[in-house]
Structure formats: structure tokens, C-alpha cells
C-alpha positions as CSV (number, residue, x, y, z in Angstrom):
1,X,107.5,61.3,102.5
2,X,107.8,60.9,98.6
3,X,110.8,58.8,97.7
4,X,110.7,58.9,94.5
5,X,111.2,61.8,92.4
6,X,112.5,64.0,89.3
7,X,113.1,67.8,90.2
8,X,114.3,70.1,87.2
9,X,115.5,73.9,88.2
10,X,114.1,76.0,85.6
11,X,116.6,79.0,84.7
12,X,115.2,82.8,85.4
13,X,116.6,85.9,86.9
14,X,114.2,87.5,89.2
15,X,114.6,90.9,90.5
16,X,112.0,91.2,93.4
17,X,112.0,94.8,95.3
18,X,110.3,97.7,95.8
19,X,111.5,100.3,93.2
20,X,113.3,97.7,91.1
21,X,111.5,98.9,87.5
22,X,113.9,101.5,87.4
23,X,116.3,98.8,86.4
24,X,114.5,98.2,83.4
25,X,117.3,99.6,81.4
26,X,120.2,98.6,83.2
27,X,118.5,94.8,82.4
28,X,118.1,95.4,78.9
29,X,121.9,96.8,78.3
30,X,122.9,93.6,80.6
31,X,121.2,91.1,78.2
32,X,122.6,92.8,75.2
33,X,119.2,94.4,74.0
34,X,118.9,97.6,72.3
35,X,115.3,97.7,70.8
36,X,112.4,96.4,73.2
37,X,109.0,96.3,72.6
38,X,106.7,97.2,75.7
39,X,103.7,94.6,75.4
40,X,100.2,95.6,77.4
41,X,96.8,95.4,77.3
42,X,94.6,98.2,75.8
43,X,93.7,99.3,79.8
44,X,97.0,99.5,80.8
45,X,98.4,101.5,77.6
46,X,99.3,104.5,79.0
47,X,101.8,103.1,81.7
48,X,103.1,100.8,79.1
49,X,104.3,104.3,76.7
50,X,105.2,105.3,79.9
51,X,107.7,102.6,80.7
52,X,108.9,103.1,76.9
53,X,110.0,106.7,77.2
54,X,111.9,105.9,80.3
55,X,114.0,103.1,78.3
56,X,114.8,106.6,75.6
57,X,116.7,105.0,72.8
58,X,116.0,101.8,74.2
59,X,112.7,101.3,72.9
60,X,111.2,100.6,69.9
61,X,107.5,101.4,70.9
62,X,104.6,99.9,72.6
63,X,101.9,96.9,71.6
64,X,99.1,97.4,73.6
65,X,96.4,94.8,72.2
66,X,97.2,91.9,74.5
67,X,94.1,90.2,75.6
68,X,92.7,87.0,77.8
69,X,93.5,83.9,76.6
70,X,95.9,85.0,73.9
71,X,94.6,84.4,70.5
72,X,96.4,83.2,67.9
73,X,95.3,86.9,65.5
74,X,96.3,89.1,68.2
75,X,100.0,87.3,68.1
76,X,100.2,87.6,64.9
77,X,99.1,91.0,64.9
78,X,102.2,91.9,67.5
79,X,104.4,89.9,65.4
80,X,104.0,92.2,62.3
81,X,104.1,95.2,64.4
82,X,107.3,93.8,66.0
83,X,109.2,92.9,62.7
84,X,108.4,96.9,61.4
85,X,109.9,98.1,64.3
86,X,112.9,96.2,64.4
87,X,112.3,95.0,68.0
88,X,115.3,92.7,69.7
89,X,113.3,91.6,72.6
90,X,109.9,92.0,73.8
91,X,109.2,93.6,78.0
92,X,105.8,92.3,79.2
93,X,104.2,94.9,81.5
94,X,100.6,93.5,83.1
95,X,99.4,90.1,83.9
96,X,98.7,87.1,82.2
97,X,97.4,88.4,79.0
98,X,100.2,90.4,78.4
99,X,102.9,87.9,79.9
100,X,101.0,85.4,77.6
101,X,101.3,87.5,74.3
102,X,105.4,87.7,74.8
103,X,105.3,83.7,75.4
104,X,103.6,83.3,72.1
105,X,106.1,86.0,70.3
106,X,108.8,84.4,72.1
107,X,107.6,81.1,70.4
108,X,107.3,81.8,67.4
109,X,111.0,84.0,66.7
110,X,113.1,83.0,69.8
111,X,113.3,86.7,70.7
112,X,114.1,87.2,74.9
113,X,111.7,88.3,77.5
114,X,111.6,90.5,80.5
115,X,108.5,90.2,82.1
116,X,107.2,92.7,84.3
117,X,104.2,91.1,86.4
118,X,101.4,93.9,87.8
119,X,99.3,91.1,88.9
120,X,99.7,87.3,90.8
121,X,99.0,85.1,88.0
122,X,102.3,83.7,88.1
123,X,102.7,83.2,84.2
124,X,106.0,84.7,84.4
125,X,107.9,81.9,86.0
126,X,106.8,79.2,83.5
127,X,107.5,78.1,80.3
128,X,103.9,76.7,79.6
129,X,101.8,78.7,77.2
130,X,98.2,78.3,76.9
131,X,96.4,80.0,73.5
132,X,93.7,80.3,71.5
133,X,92.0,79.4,68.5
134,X,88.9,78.7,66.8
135,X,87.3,78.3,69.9
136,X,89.6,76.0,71.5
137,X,92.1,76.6,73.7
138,X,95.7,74.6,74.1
139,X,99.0,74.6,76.1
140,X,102.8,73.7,75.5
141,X,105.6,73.6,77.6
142,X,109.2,74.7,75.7
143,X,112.3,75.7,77.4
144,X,112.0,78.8,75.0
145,X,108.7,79.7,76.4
146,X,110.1,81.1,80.1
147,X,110.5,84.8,79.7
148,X,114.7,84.4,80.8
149,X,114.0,87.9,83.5
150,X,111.3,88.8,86.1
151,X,111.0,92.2,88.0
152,X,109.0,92.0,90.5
153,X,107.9,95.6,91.9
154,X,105.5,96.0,94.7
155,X,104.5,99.6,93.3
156,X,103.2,98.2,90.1
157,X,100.3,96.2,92.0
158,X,99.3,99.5,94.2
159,X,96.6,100.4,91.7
160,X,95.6,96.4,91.5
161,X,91.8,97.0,92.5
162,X,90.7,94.4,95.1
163,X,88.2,92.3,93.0
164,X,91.2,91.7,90.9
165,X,93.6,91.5,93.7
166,X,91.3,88.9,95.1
167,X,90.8,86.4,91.9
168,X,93.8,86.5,90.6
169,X,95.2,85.5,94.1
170,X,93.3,82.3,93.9
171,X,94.4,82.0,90.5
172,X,97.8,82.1,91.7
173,X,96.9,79.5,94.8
174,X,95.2,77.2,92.4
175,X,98.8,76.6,90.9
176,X,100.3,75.7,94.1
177,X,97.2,73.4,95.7
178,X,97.6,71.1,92.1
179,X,101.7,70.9,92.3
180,X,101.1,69.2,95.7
181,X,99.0,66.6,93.7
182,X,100.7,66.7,90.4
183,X,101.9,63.7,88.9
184,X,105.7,65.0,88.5
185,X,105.5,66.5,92.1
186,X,108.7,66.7,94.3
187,X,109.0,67.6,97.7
188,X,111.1,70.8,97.0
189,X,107.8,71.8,94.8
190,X,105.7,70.9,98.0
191,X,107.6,72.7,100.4
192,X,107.5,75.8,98.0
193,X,103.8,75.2,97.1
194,X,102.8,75.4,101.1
195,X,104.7,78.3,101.3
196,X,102.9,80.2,98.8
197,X,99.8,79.1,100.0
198,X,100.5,80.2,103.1
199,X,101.6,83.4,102.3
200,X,98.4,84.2,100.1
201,X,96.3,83.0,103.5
202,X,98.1,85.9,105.5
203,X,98.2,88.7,102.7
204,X,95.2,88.7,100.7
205,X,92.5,89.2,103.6
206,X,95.2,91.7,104.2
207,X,95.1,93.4,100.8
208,X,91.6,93.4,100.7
209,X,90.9,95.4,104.0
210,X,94.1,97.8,103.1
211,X,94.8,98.1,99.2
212,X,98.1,100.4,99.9
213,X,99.3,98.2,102.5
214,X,103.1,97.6,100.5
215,X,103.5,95.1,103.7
216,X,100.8,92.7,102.8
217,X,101.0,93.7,98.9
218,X,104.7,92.7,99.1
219,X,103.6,89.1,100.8
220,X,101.2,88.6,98.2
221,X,103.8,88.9,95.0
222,X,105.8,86.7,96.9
223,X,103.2,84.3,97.3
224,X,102.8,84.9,93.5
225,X,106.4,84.2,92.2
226,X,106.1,81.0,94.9
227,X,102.7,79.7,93.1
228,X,104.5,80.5,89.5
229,X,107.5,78.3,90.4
230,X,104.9,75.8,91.1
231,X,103.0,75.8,88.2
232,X,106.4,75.9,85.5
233,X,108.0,72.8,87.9
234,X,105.1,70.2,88.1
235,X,102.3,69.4,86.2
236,X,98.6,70.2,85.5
237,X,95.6,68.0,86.4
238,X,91.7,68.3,86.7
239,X,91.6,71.7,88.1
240,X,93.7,73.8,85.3
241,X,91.9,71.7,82.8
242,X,88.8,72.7,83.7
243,X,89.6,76.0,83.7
244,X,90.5,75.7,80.2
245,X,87.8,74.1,79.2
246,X,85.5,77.2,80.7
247,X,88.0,79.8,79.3
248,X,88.6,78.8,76.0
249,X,85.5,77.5,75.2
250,X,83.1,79.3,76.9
251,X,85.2,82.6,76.8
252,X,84.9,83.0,81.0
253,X,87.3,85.5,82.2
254,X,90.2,83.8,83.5
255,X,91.1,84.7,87.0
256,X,87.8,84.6,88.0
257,X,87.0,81.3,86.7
258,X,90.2,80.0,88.8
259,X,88.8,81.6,91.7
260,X,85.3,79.7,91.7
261,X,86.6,76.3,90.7
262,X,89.6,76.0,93.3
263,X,87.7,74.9,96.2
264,X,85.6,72.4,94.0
265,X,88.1,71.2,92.3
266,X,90.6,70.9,95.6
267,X,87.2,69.1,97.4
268,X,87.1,66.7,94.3
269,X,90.4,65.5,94.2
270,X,90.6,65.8,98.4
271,X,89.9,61.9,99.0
272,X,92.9,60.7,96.6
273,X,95.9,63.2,98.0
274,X,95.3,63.3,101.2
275,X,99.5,64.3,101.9
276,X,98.8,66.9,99.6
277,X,95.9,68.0,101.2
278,X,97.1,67.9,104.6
279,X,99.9,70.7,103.4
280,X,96.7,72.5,101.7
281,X,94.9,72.7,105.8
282,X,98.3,73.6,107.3
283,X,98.8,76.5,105.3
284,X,95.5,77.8,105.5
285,X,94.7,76.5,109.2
286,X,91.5,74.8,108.2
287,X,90.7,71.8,109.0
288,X,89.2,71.2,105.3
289,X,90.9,72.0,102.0
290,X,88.2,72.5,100.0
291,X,86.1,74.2,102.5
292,X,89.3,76.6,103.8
293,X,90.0,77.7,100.0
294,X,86.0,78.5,99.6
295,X,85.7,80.3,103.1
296,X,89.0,82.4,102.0
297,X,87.1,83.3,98.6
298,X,84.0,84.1,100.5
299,X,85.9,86.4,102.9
300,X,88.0,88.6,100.5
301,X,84.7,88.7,98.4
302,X,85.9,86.7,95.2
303,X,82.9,85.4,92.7
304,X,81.6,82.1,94.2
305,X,79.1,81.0,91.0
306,X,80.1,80.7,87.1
307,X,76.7,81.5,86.8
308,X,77.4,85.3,87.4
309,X,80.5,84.7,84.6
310,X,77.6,84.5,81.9
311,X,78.1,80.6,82.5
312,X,74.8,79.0,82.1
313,X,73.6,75.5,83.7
314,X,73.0,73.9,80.1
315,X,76.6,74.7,79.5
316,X,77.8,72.1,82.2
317,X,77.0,69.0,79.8
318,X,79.1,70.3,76.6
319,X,82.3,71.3,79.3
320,X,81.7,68.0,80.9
321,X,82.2,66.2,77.1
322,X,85.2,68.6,76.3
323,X,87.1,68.1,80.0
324,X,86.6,64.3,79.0
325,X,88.4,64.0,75.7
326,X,91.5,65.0,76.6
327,X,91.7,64.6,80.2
328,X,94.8,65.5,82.2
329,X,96.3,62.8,84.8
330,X,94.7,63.4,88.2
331,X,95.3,61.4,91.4
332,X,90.9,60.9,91.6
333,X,89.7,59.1,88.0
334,X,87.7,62.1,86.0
335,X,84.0,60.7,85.9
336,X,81.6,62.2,84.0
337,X,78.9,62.2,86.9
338,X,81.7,63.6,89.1
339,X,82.6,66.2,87.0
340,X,78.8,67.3,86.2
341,X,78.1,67.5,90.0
342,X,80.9,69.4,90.4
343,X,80.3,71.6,87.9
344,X,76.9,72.0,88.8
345,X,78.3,73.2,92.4
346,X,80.6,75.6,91.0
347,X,78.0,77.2,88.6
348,X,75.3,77.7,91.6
349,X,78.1,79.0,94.0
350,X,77.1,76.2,96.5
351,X,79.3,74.6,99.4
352,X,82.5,72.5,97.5
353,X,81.9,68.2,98.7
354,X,84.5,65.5,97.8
């Protein structure tokens, strides 16, 4: 049992409920908010003016340019939009793109948030940011960051199609597996890091065979606002640094680029966090970490290779140099012939080894 420990609450009102985004409005008027901006991404524009005529004279139009990895242009571009309308507060309809782009607006004016999640990336319950620019991409963690509301609505993930459904699942797990090894762990985290694990395990095989199931759909978001709790209450190590090596400077997709490197990543670090990798086999009822979170992927039909991201093999030298230079903490020393081999595994879609 860990004995010593600091454990921070971080403040958020969540909403979770089939049905709840009809109280949209009846959020807005509670905060004080008269002129909300709906943020999405270009694919999910129309639901996003949708939303905005429901709020009436609540809304003060829609920004639908949110995209992966949230570059620095495309916030400004939001922020200009968002001064000519006169916008109070920003309402962030989609997934991490678009939960990403309020974060940065947020930032940068101190304007409130309601974010309204239609994936499981968990972005919503944290106040870490991660942007880009120039090539490069870099996180911060500020009180001001956390979007202060959550509505969580099963209906909005209905239309989530399964590939996406199934990486941005593991995206969500990946949180939760490193807040069992993070540095500033706690065993409240732990405890709520199985749990989300666990509840991903049971739902997303679930999913997967039944899209419309709202049973399994509904386990899954809770497994997502779980795995989001994890990631804004403990810290990052080798695996989300890695991933943002690959996404910001090799522009891989996000969620899929979570998806291949959890089970190396977890095999990596599996001989220095053993504890945390014993909660890891409970919740998935493996008797392997790494090999559990791969045989998961493989079975709900997630990408297993970064090669079929675009990624190529003479890549895996340059993100090997970049993960090095500013490495996160992580319970296993990063080593640059670790990290190549690892690499190398992820970006054939081989078997993950410690």
C-alpha cells in the first residue's frame, strides 16, 4: 500500500445521463452566461449549429474549425471570431480536438467552458493542454485550463463509429494504466484508474459487437470520465510522451497512436511498477499487462502498427532523439536502445515484451 501521498480534488460539475444536453441552457443561465460560442470540428458542423439554435438567444454562433492537436493559428483564428461575436463563454461539442480548442481559448481570455464530450478521450476532466506549433508539440497544466462543466450524454456517442469507438477507448485507458505508475500517484487515483479500466474491458468488446447498445455505450463514457479524472489528477510519463512525440512531430492521428503504443509502452515500464501493474491484470483478467491491453486492441479491431499511420521505420531514430531531450519521469530509466526496440515493435504491430 502507498503511504505516502499528495491527493488534490480538482473542481468540475459533471452532468452524466442519458438526455442531459437538453440542459445546455438551463447550465448556461446557471453560470451567468448569455452569449456562448458552440466550438466543433468541420465534421461535426452541422450538429454543432444544431446545438446553437436550441440555446435561441443564448448563442452567439458556431466555430467549427477545431482540429487534432490544436494549433496555435487555428486558436487564434477562434479567438478573433469569438471577440466579433461578443461570446461570454465557449461550449465544446466533440472530442479532443474540439475540447482542446476551448482549453486553449480558455487560456488565453479566462472565458468559462462547458464541455460537451461525443467521444472517450477524457480531455474534458483536466486542466492539462497539449498544442501545437512549428512542428512541436507542448503541454501545461493551469487551474484555468479545466472546462468548470461536463455533460456527459450517452446519445451523443450513438453515431461514434466503432474504429473510433475502439481507439479512442484505449486512448482513454492509456490515461488510467500511467496514473497507476505516475510519479504523483495516490491510491484514490489507483482505485479510480482500475475502475475505469475495468469498465472499458467490459464495454468496448461490447460496443464493438453492438454500436447502439446505450448499456455498454453508457459503461464506456463512464469509463471515460474515470480515465479523464486520472489523467487531470496524476501525472504523465513515457507513454503520453511518446505519443506526443509521434503526434506533434510526426502529425500521427491521435487516438490511434494511443491505441498502438499502450500495450508497448505498459510492457516497457511492466518490470518497474509491478503494484501498478498488478491493478492493470485485475481489471482486465490477464495475466499480463502489456499482453491483456494488446489482446483487447486486437479483438475490438484497433490499429496494431504505426506503420499503417504513415509512420515509417527511419522515423523511429529522430522520435527516439526527440522523446530523449525532454523526457518525462517514469518508474523504468528511458534508454535509447529501449525506446528504439520499442518503437520498432509498435511500428511493425509485433507482440509488446518488457
Amino acid at each position: 500500500m502507498q503511504t505516502h501521498f499528495i491527493y488534490e480534488t480538482l473542481p468540475a460539475r459533471v452532468i452524466f445521463g442519458e438526455g442531459k444536453l437538453d440542459s445546455l441552457g438551463e447550465e448556461l443561465e446557471r453560470a451567468g452566461l448569455k452569449k456562448a460560442l458552440v466550438l466543433s470540428t468541420p465534421h461535426q458542423a452541422d450538429w454543432a449549429h444544431e446545438i446553437a439554435t436550441s440555446l435561441g438567444t443564448l448563442s452567439a454562433g458556431v466555430f467549427s474549425q477545431a482540429a487534432m492537436h490544436t494549433p496555435v493559428t487555428v486558436t487564434e483564428d477562434a479567438i478573433n471570431f469569438l471577440n466579433k461575436v461578443g461570446a461570454d463563454c465557449v461550449v465544446e461539442l466533440g472530442g479532443g480536438s474540439t475540447i482542446g480548442l476551448g482549453k486553449a481559448i480558455a487560456l488565453r481570455t479566462g472565458l468559462p467552458q462547458i464541455a460537451v464530450p461525443t467521444t472517450y478521450a477524457g480531455s474534458e476532466m483536466t486542466p492539462i493542454l497539449g498544442q501545437t506549433e512549428n512542428g512541436v508539440k507542448t503541454t501545461q497544466k493551469k487551474p484555468v485550463i479545466q472546462p468548470g462543466t461536463v455533460i456527459y450524454d450517452v446519445n451523443l456517442t450513438l453515431t461514434l463509429p466503432p474504429a473510433l469507438t475502439a481507439t479512442s477507448g484505449l486512448n482513454a485507458m492509456a490515461h488510467a494504466v500511467e496514473a497507476l505508475y505516475a510519479q504523483d500517484r495516490n491510491p484514490i487515483i489507483s482505485l479510480v484508474a482500475e475502475e475505469g479500466i475495468r469498465a472499458f474491458a467490459e464495454s468496448l468488446p461490447a460496443v464493438i459487437a453492438a454500436p447502439n447498445d446505450k448499456s455498454a455505450r453508457t459503461k464506456a463514457q463512464y469509463g471515460g470520465w474515470l480515465c479523464g479524472i486520472c489523467l487531470g489528477s496524476a501525472g504523465m510519463a513515457l507513454h503520453h510522451k511518446l505519443c506526443h512525440v509521434l503526434g506533434g512531430s510526426f502529425d500521427l492521428p491521435h487516438s490511434e497512436t494511443h491505441a498502438i503504443m499502450l500495450p508497448h509502452t505498459a510492457a516497457y515500464n511492466e518490470p518497474a511498477a509491478a503494484e501498478a501493474m498488478d491493478a492493470v491484470r485485475r481489471a482486465l483478467g490477464n495475466a499480463n499487462a502489456g499482453q491483456g491491453l494488446w489482446e483487447l486492441a486486437k479483438s475490438i479491431n484497433a490499429p496494431l502498427a504505426l506503420k499503417d499511420l504513415g509512420f515509417k521505420e527511419t522515423d523511429i531514430e529522430k522520435a527516439t532523439e526527440i522523446a530523449l531531450k525532454n523526457p518525462y519521469w517514469n518508474p523504468r530509466p528511458l534508454e535509447a536502445e529501449g525506446l528504439r526496440a520499442l518503437l520498432r515493435r509498435a511500428w511493425a504491430g509485433d507482440t509488446p515484451q518488457a
